[in-house]
SEMARRO-404684 format. One record per atom (N, C-alpha, C): residue in three letters; x, y, z. Coordinates in steps of 0.2 Angstrom, whole numbers, plus 5000, padded with zeros to 4 digits. Atoms other than C-alpha are relative to their C-alpha. Example, Ala and Ser with C-alpha at 12.3 -4.5 7.8 and 13.67 -1.06 7.14 Angstrom:
<pts>
ALA500449945000/ALA506249785039/ALA500450065000/SER499649944999/SER506849955036/SER499650055003/
</pts>
This chain:
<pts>
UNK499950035007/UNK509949515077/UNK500450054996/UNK499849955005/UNK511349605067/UNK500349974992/UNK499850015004/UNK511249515053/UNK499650034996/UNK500449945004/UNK510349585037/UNK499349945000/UNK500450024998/UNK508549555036/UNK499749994989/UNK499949965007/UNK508049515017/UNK499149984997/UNK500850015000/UNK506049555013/UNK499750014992/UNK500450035008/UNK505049514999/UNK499250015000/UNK500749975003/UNK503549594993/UNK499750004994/UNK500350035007/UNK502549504981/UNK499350044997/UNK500749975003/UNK501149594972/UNK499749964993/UNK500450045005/UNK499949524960/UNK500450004993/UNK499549985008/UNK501249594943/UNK500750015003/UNK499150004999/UNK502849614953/UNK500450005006/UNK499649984994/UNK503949614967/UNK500550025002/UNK499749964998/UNK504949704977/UNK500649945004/UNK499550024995/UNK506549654987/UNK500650045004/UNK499449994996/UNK507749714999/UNK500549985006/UNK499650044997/UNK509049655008/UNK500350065004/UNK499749944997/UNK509149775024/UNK500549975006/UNK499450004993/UNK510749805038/UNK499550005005/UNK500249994990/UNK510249805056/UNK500250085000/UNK499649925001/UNK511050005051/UNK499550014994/UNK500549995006/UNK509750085043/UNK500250064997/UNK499749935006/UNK510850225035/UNK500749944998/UNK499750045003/UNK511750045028/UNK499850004994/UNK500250015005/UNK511650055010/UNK499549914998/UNK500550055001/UNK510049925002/UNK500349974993/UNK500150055003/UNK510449784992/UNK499250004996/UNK500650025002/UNK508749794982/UNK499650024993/UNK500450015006/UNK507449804966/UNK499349995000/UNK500950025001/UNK505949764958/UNK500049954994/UNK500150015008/UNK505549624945/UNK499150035000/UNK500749935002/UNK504149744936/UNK499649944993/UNK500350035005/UNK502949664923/UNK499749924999/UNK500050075000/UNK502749494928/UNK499449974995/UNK500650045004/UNK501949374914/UNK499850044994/UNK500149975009/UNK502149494900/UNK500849994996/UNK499350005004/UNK503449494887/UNK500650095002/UNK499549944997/UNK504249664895/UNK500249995007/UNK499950024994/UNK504449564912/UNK500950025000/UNK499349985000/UNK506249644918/UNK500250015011/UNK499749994993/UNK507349644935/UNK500450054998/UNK499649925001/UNK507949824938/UNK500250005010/UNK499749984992/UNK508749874957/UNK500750034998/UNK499450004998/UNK510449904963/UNK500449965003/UNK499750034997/UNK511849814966/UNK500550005006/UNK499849994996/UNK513049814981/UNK500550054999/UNK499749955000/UNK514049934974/UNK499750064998/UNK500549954999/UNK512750044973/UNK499850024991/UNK500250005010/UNK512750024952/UNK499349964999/UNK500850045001/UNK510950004944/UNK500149934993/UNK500350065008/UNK510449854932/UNK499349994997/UNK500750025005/UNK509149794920/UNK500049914999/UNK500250105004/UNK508949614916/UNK499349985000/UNK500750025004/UNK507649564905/UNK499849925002/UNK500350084997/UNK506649414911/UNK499249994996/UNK500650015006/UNK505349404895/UNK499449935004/UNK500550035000/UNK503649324902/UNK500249955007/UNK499850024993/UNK504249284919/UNK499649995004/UNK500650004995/UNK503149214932/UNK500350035005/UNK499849964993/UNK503449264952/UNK500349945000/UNK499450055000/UNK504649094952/UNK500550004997/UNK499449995004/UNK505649144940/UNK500350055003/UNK499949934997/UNK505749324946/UNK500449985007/UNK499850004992/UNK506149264964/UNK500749974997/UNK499350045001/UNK507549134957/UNK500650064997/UNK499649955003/UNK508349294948/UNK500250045004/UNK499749964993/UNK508349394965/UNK500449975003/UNK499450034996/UNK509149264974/UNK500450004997/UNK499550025002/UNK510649254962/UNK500250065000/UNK499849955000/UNK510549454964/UNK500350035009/UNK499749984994/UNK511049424982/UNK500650035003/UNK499349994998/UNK512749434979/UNK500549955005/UNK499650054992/UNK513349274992/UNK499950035004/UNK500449964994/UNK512349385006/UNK499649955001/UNK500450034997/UNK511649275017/UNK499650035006/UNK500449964994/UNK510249345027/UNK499949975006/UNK499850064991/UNK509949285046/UNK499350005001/UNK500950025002/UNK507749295041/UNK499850044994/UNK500249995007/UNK506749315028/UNK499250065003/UNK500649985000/UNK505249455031/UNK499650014992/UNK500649995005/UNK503649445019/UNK499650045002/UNK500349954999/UNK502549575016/UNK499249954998/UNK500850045000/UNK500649475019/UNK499550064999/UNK500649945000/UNK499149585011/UNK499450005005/UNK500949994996/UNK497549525021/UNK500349935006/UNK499650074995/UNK498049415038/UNK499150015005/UNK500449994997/UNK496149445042/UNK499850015005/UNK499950004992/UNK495849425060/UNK500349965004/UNK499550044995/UNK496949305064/UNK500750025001/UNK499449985001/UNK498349405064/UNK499950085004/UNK500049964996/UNK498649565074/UNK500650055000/UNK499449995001/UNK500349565072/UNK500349954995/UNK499850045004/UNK501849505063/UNK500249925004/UNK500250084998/UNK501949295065/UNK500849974996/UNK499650045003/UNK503349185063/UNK499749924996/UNK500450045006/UNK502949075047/UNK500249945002/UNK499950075000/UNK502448895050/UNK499649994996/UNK500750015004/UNK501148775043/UNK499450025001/UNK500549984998/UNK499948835053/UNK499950074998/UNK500049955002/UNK500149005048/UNK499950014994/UNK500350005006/UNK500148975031/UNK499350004998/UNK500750035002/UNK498548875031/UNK499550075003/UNK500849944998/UNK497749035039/UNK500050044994/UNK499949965005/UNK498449135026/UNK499649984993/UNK500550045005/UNK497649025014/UNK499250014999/UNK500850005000/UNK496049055022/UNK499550064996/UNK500249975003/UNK495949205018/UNK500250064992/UNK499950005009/UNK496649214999/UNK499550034995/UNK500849955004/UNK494849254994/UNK499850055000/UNK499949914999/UNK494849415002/UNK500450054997/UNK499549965002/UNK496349474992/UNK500349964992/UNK500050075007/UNK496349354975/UNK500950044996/UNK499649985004/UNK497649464968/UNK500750015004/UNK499449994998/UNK498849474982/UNK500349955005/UNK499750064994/UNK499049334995/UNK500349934996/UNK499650065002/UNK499249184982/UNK500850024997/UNK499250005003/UNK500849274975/UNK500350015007/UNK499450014996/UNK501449324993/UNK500149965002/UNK499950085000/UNK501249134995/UNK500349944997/UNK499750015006/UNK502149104980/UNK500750045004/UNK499649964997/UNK503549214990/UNK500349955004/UNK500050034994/UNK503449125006/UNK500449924996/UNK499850065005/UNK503648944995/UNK500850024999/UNK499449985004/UNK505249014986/UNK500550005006/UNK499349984999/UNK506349064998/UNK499949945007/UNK499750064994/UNK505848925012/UNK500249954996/UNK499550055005/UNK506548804998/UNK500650034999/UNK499549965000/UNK507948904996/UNK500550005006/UNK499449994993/UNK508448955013/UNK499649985007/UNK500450054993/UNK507548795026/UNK500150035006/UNK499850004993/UNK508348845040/UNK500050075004/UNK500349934999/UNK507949025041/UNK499550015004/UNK500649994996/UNK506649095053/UNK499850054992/UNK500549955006/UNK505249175040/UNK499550035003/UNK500749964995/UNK504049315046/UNK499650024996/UNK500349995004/UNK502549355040/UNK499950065002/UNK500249944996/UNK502049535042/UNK499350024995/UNK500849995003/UNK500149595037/UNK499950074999/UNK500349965002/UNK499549725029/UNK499450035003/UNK500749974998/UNK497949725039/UNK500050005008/UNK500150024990/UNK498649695057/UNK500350085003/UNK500249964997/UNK498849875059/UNK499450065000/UNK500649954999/UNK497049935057/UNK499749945005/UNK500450074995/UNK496749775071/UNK499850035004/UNK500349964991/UNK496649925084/UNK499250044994/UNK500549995002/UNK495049995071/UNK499350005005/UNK500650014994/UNK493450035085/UNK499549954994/UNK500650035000/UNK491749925082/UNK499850034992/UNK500449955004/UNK491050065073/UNK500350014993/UNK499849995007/UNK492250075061/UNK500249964995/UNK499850075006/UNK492649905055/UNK499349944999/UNK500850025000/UNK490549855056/UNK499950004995/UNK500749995005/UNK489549845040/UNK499549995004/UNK500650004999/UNK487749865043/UNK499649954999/UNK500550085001/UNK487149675039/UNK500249955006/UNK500250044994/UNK486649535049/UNK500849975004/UNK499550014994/UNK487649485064/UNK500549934996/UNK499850085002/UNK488049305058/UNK500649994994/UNK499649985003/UNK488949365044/UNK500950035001/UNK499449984996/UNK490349445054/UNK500149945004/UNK499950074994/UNK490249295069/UNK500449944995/UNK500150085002/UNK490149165058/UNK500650014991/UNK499750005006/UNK491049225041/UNK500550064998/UNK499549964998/UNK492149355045/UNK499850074995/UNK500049965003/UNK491449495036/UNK499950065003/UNK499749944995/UNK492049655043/UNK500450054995/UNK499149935004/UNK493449825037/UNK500549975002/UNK499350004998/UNK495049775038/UNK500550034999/UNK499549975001/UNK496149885029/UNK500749984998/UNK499450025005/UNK497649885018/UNK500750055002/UNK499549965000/UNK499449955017/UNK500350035007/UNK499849984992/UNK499749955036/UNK500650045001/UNK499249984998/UNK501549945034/UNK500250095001/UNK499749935000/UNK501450115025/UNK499750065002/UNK500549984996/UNK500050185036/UNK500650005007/UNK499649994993/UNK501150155053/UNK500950034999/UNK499449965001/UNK502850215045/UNK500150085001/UNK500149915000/UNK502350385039/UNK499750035005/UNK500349984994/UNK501250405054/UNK500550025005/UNK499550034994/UNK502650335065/UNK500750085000/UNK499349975001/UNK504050455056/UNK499650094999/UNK500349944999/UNK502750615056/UNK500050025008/UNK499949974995/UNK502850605073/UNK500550025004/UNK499449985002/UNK504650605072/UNK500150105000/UNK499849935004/UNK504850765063/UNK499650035003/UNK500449964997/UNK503550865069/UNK499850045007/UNK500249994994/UNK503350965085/UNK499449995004/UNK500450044995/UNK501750895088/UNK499849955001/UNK499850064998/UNK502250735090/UNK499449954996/UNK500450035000/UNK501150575090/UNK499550024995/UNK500549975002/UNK499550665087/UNK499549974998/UNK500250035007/UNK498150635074/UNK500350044995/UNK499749995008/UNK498650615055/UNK499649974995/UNK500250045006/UNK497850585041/UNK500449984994/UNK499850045006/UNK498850475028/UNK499749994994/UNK500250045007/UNK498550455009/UNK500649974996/UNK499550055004/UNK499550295002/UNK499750014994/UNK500350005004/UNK499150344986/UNK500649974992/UNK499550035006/UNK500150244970/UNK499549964995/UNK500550055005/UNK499350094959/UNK499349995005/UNK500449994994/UNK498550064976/UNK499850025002/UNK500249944999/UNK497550194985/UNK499849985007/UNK500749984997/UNK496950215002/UNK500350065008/UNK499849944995/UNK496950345016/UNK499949985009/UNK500150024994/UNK496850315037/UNK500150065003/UNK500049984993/UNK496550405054/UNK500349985003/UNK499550014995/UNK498050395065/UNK499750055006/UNK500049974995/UNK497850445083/UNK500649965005/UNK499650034997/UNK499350415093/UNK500349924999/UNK499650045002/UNK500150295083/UNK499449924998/UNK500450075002/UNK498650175081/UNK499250024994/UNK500449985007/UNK497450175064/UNK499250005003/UNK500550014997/UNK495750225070/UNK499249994995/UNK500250025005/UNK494950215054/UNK500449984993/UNK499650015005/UNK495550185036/UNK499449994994/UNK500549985005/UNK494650185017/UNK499949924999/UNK500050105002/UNK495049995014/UNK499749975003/UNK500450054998/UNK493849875017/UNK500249945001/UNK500150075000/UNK493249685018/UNK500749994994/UNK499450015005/UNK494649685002/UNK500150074997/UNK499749965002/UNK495749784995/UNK499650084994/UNK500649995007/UNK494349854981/UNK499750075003/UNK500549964993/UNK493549964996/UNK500450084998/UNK499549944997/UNK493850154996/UNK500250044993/UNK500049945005/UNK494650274983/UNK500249984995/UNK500050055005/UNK494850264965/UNK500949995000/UNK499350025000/UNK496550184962/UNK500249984990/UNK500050025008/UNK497350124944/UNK499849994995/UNK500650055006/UNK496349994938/UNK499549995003/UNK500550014996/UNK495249974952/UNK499550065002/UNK500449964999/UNK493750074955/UNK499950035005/UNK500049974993/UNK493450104974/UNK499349995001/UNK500750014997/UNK491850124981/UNK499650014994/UNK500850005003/UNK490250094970/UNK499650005002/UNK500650034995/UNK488450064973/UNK499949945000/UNK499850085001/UNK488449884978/UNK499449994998/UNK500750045004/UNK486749854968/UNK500250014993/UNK499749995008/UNK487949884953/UNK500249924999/UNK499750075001/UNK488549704955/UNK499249964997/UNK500750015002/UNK486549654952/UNK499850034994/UNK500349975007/UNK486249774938/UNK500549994997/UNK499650025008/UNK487749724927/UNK499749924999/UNK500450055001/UNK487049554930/UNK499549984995/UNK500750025002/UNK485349564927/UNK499850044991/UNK500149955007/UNK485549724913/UNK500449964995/UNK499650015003/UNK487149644904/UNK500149934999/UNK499850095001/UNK487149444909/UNK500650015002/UNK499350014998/UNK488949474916/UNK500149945005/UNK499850064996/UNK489649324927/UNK500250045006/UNK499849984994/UNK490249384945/UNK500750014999/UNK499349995001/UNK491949354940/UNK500150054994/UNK499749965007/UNK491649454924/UNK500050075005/UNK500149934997/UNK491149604935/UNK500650025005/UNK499550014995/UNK492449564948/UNK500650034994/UNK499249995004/UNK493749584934/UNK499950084996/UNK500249945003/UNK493049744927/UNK500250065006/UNK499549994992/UNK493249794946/UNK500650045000/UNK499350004999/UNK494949774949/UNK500550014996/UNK499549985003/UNK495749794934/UNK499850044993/UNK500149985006/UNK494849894920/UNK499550065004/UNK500249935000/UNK494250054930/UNK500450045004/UNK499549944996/UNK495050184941/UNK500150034994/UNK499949965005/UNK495950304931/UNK500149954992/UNK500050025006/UNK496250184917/UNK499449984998/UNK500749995002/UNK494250164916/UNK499850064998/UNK500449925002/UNK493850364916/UNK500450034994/UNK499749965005/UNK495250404907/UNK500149984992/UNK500050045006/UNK495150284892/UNK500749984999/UNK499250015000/UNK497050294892/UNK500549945003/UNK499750054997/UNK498050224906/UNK499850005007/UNK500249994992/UNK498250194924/UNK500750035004/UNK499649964997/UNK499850284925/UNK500150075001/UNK500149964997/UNK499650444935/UNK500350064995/UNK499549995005/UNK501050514925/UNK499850024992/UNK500349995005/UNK500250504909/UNK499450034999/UNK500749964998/UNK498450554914/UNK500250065002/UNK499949914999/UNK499150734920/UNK500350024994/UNK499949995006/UNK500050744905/UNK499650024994/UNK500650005004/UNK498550704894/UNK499350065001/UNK500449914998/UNK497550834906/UNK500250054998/UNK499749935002/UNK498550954904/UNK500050024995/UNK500050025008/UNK498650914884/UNK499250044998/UNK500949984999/UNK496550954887/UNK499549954995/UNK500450075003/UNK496050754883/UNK499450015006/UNK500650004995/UNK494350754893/UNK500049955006/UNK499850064997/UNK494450584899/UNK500749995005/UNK499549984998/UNK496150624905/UNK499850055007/UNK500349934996/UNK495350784915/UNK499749965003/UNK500550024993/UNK494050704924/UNK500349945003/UNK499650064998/UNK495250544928/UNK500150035009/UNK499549954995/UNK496250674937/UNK499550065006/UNK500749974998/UNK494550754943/UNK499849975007/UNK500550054997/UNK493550604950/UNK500749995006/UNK499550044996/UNK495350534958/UNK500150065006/UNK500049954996/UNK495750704967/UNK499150025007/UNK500849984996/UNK493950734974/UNK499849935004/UNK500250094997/UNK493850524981/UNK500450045007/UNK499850004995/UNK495250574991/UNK499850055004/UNK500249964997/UNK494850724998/UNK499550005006/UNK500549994997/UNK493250675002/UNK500149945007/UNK499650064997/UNK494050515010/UNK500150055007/UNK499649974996/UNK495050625020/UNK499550055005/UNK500449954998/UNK493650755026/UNK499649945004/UNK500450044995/UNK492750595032/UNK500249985005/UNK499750014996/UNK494150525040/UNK499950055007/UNK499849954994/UNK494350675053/UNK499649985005/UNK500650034996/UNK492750615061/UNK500249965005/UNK499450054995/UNK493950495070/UNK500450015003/UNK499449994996/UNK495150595077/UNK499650075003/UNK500149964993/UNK495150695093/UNK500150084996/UNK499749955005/UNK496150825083/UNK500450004994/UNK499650015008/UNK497050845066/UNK500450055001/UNK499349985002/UNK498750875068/UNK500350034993/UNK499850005005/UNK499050865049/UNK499949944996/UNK500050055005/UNK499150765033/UNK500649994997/UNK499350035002/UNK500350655026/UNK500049984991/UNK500250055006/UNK500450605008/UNK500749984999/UNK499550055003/UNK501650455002/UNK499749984994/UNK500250045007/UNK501550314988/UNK500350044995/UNK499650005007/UNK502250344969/UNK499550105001/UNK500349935003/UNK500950484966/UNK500050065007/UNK500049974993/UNK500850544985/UNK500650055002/UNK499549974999/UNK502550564985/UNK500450064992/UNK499949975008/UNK502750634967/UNK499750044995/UNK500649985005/UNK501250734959/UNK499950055006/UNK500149924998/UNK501350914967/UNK499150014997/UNK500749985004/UNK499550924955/UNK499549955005/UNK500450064993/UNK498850784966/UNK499850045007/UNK499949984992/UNK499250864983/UNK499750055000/UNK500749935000/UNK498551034977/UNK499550014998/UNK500750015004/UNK497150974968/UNK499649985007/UNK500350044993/UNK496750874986/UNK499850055005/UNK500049954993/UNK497151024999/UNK499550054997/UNK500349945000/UNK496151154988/UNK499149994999/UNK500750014998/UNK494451054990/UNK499649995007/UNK500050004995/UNK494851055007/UNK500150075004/UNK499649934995/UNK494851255014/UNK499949985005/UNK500249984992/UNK493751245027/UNK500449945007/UNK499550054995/UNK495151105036/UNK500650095001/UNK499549954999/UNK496251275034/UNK500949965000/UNK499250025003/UNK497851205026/UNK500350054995/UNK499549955004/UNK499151315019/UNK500649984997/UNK499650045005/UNK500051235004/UNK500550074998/UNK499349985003/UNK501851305002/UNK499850004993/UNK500250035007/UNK501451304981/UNK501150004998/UNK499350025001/UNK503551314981/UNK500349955002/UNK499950074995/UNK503751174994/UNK499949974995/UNK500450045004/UNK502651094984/UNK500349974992/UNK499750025006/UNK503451094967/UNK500849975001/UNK499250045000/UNK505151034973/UNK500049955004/UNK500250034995/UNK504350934985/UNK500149904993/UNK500350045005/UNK504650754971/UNK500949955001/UNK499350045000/UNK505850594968/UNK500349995008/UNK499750024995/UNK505950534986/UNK500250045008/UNK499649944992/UNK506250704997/UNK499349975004/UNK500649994993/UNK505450715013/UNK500050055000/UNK500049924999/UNK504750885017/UNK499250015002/UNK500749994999/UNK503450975025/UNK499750064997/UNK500249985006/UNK502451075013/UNK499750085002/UNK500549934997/UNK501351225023/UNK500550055000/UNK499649914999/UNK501951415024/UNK500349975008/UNK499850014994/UNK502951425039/UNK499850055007/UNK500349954994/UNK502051565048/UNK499349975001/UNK500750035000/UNK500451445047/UNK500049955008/UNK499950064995/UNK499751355064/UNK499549975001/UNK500550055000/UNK498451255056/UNK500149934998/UNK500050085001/UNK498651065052/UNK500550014995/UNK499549995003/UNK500251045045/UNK499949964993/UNK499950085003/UNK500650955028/UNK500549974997/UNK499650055003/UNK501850825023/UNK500249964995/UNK499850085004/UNK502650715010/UNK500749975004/UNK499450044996/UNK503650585019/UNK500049914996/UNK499850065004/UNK504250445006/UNK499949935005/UNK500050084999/UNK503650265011/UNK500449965000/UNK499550034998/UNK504750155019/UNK499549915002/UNK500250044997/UNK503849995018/UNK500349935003/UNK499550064998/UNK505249865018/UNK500449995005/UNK499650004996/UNK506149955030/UNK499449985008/UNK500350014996/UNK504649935041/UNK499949925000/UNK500050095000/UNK504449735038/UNK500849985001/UNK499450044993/UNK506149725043/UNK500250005008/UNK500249974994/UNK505849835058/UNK499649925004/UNK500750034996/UNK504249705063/UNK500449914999/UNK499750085002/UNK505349535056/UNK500550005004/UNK499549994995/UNK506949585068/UNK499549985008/UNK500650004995/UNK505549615082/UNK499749935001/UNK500150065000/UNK504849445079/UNK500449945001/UNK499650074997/UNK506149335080/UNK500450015005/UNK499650014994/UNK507149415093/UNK499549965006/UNK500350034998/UNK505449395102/UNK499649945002/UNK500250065001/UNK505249225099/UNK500749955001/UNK499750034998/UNK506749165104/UNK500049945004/
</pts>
């Protein structure tokens, strides 16, 4: 298939698009509309001349936004359409060439992901009206933690639960968990190996890589599971849903929404939920601010300290995502609560290490677990897995 492949990555406020070559050093057609549903909703990307744009789309839903990309195609006709699917629960393993059938699973589990499935479905909708004739592939964010042992995708409650209602870990961010993994084994002289991953951006979670298959990860039953992230909180005690109830009178959905969008760093820090401004405001010596940047560094770490329990051996760490790939304060705030792993953070590496480089980070006369930032490439991998699809299905 050496036509372009063009993927669409809907998120609960915004999506993603790029329109990739079959030549992966082909310049990307691609964007983001940002803001969705606010009066600062805007289409920002590149065009095929590689010149950037703005266009404002005041209060735009994900239908309007999508109608805005396709016009940003340029008369590019793509030869499939890959989507990026957050939660493809257990019926999915891999990527799926989208039909009704498909859909209607995806449907099922909606609930599992309230804030991300109905828009990539709002995606799916758009571009099969659009472009009927096209194959459409679904790619899942949870069908590469599907190799996860027993042990690590079990909760401790009754059986029935799991059999009968699918209540289980699944795990998020697959694409960008098997990229970085995939391309550390690339770079690195010790290949494959184990790796521990932190996708760390608005959305946060960390994984156990051993020879290319995820053997644990932080993300759970839904995306919520695991470390603080933005807006979302990450792991609680889950007798906390009970006591805001019983103590407060809150509804499920009021606590639910407190949840997902009014804790992580923009709950501790009073401020915001961008990374960016919380170091800023640390460093200024806002309190709230400080311990945002605190709590957020010491989840992962400890994340990462837990993880290792699942690998044979620890080759190294990886960080991606906005902040992964970008906050130098991040990555040494993370390795310096980690000695006893013995990692030797380059502190020069480390500060030029920003905006998109690849690079491995450690002294170079060090020969303990290496460390890495290697920019996430999620789209290029849902083209990788949507190519893969439909040749196979031929």
């Amino acid at each position: 298939m050496n036509t372009p492949v063009l993927v669409i990555n809907c998120g609960s406020s915004s999506i993603k698009y790029a329109l990739i070559d079959s030549d992966p050093q082909a310049p990307r057609l691609a964007g983001i509309a940002e803001r969705l549903e606010s009066s600062e909703a805007r289409l920002k990307g590149k065009n095929g001349a590689g010149e950037s744009f703005t266009q404002a789309l005041p209060n735009a839903d994900h239908a309007e936004a999508l109608s805005a990309i396709l016009k940003r195609l340029e008369g590019r006709v793509p030869g499939a359409v890959g989507h990026r699917i957050v939660h493809g629960g257990e019926h999915f393993t891999q990527a799926a060439m989208i039909d009704d059938s498909v859909i209607a699973a995806i449907e099922t589990t909606a609930a599992l992901a309230p804030l991300h499935n109905p828009a990539n479905l709002a995606g799916i909708a758009a571009t099969r009206h659009v472009f009927p004739d096209l194959p459409q592939v679904a790619v899942f964010d949870t069908a590469f933690h599907q190799t996860l042992p027993p042990r690590a995708y079990r909760y401790a409650l009754p059986e029935a639960l799991y059999t009968e209602h699918g209540i289980r870990r699944y795990g998020f961010h697959g694409t960008s968990h098997a990229y970085v993994s995939q391309r550390a084994g690339e770079l690195s002289s010790r290949g494959a190996g184990g790796w521990l991953t932190a996708h760390l951006g608005n959305g946060c979670s960390t994984s156990a890589i051993w020879n290319n298959q995820s053997l644990d990860t932080s993300m759970g039953l839904t995306p919520l599971e695991g470390l603080v992230m933005g807006t979302r909180s990450g792991d609680v005690d889950p007798g906390l849903h009970a006591h805001l109830h019983r103590q407060l009178g809150w509804s499920m959905d009021e606590i639910d929404n407190v949840l997902n969008k009014q804790s992580g760093l923009l709950g501790l820090s009073g401020l915001t939920n961008d990374m960016r401004e919380v170091e800023d405001q640390a460093l200024a010596g806002h309190k709230g601010a400080k311990l945002a940047l605190e709590v957020f560094c010491y989840r992962i770490a400890k994340s990462l300290a837990a993880l290792s329990c699942a690998l044979p051996r620890l080759d190294g760490v990886i960080f991606t995502g906005g902040i992964g790939e970008n906050s130098p304060i991040v990555r040494r705030d993370v390795l310096a609560l980690l000695p006893h792993f013995h990692f030797s953070l380059d502190e020069v590496a480390n500060e030029a290490t920003i905006r998109g480089k690849e690079g491995k980070l450690d002294n170079t006369d060090h020969d303990g677990p290496e460390v890495w930032v290697i920019p996430t490439d999620e789209e290029g991998r849902i083209a990788m897995e949507t190519r893969h699809c439909v040749e196979t299905t031929k």
